[in-house]
C-alpha positions as CSV (number, residue, x, y, z in Angstrom):
1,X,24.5,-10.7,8.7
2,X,20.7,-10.2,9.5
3,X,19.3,-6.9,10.3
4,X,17.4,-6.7,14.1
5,X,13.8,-5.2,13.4
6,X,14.6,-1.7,14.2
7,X,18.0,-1.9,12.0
8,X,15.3,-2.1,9.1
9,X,12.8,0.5,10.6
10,X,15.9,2.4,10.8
11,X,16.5,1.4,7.1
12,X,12.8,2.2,5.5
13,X,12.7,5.6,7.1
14,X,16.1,7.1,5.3
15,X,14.5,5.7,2.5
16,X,11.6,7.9,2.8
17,X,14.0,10.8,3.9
18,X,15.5,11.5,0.1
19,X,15.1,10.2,-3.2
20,X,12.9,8.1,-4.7
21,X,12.8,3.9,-4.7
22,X,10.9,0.8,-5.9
23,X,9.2,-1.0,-3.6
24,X,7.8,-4.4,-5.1
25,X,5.0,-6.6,-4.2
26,X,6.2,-9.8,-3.3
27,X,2.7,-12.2,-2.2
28,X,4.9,-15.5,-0.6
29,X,8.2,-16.4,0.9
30,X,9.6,-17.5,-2.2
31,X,8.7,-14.3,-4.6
32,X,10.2,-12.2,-1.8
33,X,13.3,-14.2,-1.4
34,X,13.4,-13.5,-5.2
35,X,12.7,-9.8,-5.2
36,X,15.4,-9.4,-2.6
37,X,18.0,-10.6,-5.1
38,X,17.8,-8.4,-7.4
39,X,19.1,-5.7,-5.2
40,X,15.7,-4.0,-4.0
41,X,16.0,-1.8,-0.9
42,X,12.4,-2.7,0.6
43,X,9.1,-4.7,-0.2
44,X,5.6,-4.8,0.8
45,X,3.2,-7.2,1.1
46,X,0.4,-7.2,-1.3
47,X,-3.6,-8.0,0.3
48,X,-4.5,-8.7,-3.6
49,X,-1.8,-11.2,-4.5
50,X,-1.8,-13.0,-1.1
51,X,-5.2,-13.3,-1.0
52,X,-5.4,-15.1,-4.6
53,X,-2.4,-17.4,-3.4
54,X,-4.8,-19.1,-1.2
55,X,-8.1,-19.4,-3.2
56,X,-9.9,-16.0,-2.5
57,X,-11.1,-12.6,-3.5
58,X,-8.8,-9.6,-1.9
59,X,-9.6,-8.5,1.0
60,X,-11.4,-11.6,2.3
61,X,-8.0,-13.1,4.7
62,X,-9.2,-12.8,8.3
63,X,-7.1,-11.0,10.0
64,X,-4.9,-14.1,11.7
65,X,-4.5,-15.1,8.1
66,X,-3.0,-12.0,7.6
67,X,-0.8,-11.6,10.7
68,X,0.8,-14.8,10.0
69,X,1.7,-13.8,6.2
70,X,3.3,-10.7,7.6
71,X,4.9,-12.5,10.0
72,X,6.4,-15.2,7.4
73,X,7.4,-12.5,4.8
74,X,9.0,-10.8,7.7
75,X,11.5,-13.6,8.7
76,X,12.3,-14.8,5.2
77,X,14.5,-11.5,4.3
78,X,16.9,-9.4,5.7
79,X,14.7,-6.5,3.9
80,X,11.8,-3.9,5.4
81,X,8.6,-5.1,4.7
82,X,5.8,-2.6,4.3
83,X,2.6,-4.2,5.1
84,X,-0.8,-3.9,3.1
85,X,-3.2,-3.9,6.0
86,X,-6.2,-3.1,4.1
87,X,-8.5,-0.9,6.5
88,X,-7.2,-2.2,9.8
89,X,-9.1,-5.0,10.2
90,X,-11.2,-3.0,12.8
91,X,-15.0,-1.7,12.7
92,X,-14.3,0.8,15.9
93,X,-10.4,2.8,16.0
94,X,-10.2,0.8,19.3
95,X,-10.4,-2.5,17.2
96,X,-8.4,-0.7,14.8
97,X,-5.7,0.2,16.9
98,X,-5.4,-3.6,18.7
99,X,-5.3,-4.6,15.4
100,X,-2.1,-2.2,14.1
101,X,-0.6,-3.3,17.5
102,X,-0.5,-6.7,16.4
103,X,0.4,-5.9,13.2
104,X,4.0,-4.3,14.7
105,X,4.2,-6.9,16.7
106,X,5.4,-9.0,13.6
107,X,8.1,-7.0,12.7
108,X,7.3,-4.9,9.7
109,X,8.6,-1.4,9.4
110,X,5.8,0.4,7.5
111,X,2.0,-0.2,7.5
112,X,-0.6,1.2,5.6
113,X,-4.5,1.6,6.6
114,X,-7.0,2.5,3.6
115,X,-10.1,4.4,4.2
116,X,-12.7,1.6,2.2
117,X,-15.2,0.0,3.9
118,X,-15.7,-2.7,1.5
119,X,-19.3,-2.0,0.6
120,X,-20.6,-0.8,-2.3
121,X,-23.0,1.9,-1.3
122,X,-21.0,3.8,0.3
123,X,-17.2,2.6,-0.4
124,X,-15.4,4.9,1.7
125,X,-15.7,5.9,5.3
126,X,-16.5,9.7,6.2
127,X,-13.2,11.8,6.6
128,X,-14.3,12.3,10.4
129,X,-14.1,8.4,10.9
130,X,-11.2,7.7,8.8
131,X,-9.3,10.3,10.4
132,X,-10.3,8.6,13.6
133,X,-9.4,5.0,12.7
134,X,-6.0,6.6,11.4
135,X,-5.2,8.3,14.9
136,X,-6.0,5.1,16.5
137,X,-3.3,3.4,14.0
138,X,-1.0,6.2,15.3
139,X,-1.6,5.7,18.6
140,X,-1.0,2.0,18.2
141,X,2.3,2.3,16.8
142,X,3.3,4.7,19.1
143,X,2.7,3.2,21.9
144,X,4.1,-0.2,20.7
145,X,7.1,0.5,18.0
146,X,7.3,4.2,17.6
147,X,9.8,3.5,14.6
148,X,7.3,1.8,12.2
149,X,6.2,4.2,9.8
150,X,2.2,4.5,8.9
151,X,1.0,5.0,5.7
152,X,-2.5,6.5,5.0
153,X,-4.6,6.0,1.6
154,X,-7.0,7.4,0.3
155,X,-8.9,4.9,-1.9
156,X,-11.2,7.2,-4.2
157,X,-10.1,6.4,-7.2
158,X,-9.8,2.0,-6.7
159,X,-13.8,2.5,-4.8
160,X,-15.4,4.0,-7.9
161,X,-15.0,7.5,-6.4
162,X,-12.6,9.3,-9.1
163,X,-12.9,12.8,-7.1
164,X,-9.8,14.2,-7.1
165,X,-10.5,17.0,-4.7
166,X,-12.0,14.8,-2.1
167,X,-8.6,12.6,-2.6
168,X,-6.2,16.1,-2.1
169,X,-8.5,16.7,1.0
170,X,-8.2,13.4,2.7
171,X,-4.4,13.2,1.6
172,X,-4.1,16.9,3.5
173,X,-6.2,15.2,6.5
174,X,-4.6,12.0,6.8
175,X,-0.8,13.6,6.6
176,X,-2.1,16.0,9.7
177,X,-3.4,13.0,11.7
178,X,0.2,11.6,12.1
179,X,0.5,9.6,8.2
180,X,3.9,9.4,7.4
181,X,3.3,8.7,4.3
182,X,0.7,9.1,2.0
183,X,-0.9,7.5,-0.8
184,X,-3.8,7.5,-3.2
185,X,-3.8,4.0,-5.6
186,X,-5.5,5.1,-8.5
187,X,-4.4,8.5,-9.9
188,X,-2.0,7.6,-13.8
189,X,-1.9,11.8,-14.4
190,X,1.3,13.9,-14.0
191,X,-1.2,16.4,-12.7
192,X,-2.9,14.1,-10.3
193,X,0.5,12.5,-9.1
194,X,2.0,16.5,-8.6
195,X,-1.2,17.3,-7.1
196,X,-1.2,14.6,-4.3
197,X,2.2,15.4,-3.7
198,X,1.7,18.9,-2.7
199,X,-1.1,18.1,-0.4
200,X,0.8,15.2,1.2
201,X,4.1,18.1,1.5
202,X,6.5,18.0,3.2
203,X,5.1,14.0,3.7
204,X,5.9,11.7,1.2
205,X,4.0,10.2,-1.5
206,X,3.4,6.1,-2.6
207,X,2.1,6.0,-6.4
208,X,1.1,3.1,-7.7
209,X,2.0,1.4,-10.6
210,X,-0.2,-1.9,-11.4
211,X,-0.3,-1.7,-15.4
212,X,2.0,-0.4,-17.9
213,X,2.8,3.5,-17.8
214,X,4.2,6.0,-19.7
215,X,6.2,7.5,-16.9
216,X,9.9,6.3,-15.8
217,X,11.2,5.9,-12.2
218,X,13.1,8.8,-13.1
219,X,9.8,11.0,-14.0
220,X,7.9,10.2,-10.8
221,X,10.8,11.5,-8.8
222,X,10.6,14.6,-10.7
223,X,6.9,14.9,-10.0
224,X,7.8,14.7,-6.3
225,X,7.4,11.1,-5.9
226,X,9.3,9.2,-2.9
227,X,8.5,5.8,-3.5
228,X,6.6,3.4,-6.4
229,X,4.8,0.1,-5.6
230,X,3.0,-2.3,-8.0
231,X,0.6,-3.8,-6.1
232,X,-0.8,-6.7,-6.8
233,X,0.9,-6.5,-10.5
234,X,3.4,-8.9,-10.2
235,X,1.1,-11.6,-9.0
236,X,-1.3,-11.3,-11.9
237,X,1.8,-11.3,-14.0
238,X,2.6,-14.7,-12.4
239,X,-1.1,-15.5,-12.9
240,X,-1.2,-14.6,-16.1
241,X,1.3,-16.9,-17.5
242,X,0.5,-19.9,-15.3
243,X,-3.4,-19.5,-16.5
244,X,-2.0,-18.8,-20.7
245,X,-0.1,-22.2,-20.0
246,X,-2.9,-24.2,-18.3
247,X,-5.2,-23.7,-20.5
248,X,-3.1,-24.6,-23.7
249,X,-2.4,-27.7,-21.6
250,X,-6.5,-28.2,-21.3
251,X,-6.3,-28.3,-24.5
252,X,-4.4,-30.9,-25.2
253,X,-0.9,-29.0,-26.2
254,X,2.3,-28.8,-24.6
255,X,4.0,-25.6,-26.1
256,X,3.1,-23.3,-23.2
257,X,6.8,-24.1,-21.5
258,X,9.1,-21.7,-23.7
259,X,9.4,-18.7,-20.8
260,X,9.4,-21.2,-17.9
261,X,12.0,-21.0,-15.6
262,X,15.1,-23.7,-14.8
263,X,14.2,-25.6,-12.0
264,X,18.2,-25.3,-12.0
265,X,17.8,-21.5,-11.6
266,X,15.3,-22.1,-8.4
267,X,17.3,-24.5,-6.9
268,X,20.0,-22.4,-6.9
269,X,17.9,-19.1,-5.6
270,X,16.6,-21.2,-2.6
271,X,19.1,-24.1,-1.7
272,X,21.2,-22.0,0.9
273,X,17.8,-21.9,2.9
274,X,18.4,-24.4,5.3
């Protein structure tokens, strides 16, 4: 039976209540119908892989684009869908804010805003202004699906800005400005991880896990972890493979196929889609 919209905001935030769970990356209908067979309890959307789905750089959807994705991810599974809505899509919180509000309006149950302005002189907005843009996300959801949980990151370490202390103290101002979650991509220490988790307290903490680690699920819940992501990972996985078979094609062999799935095995994964 399918779940309304706030039987899954419902669902994401006990998530976040206890424990700690995977949530994978999915970047189209078909990987996330995919993902949610094999028993996951939530995905989120991925700026990175959607944006390489269709020809571009991340980070350079318009916003429509990205509304529309959201929407569509959405509507193909009975799952919450955490969206990656990269800074808000906003120069002003105002803008910010009527862009969260459409943003709920699709139906996810967590969103995230990152504090990067996307230029390389000066990659991350002041703590005054991202706090502001965050409170205007806050207020958006508030005012227009009160159950959908925001997430706030802190983007030092992904901008070329490693400073952990600058991180702790925008993780400790975003969790005050009404995050429910919290999140800095980036940081691959225990000691980092632990130390983001006890700014963020008694909020919990996102880590991300885009390459091979050392660490287990079962280790980042002992650092305090709630909840692990991959980003854009499993697209570049897909990527990967797709570009290592190509190019033994442009040259002229045909031994790239070994690891490909059965079209039998997809047919059967989406035929009951009617």
């Amino acid at each position: 039976m399918s779940r309304t919209i706030a039987e899954k905001r419902a669902a994401f935030r006990a998530l976040h209540a206890s424990g700690c769970f995977v949530i994978p990356n999915p970047w189209d209908a078909g990987s996330a119908r995919y993902l949610a067979s094999l028993g996951f309890e939530a995905l989120a959307t991925t700026s990175s892989g959607y944006a390489w789905s269709n020809g571009h750089a991340d980070n350079h959807m318009s916003r429509d684009a990205v509304l529309a994705h959201l929407r569509a991810i959405v509507d193909t599974t009975d799952l919450p869908v955490n969206a990656d809505f990269e800074n808000g899509f906003g120069a002003t919180p105002d803008e910010v804010a009527e862009s969260v509000k459409l943003a709920v309006a699709t139906g996810v149950a967590g969103l995230s805003i990152e504090d990067s302005t996307g230029e390389a002189r000066a990659p991350l907005f002041p703590i005054d202004v991202a706090v502001a843009r965050l409170k205007a996300a806050r207020r958006a959801i508030d005012e227009n699906g009160g159950d959908t949980l925001l997430i706030g990151r802190a983007e030092n370490f992904v901008v070329g800005v490693p400073d952990l202390d600058d991180t702790l103290a925008r993780v400790k101002a975003y969790a005050a400005a009404g995050a429910d979650c919290l999140y800095a991509p980036g940081i691959a220490t225990a000691e980092q991880i632990q130390a983001v988790v006890r700014a963020a307290a008694p909020k919990p903490v996102n880590v991300l896990i885009g390459a091979n680690s050392p660490f287990t699920k079962g280790d980042l819940a002992g650092f305090g972890v709630r909840r692990v992501s991959v980003g854009g990972a499993l697209a570049r996985s897909a990527w990967g493979a797709f570009m290592r078979t190509a190019q033994s094609l442009a040259q002229g062999r045909f031994d790239g196929f070994g690891d490909a799935a059965s079209g039998a095995q997809l047919n059967a994964l989406f035929g009951d889609k009617g």
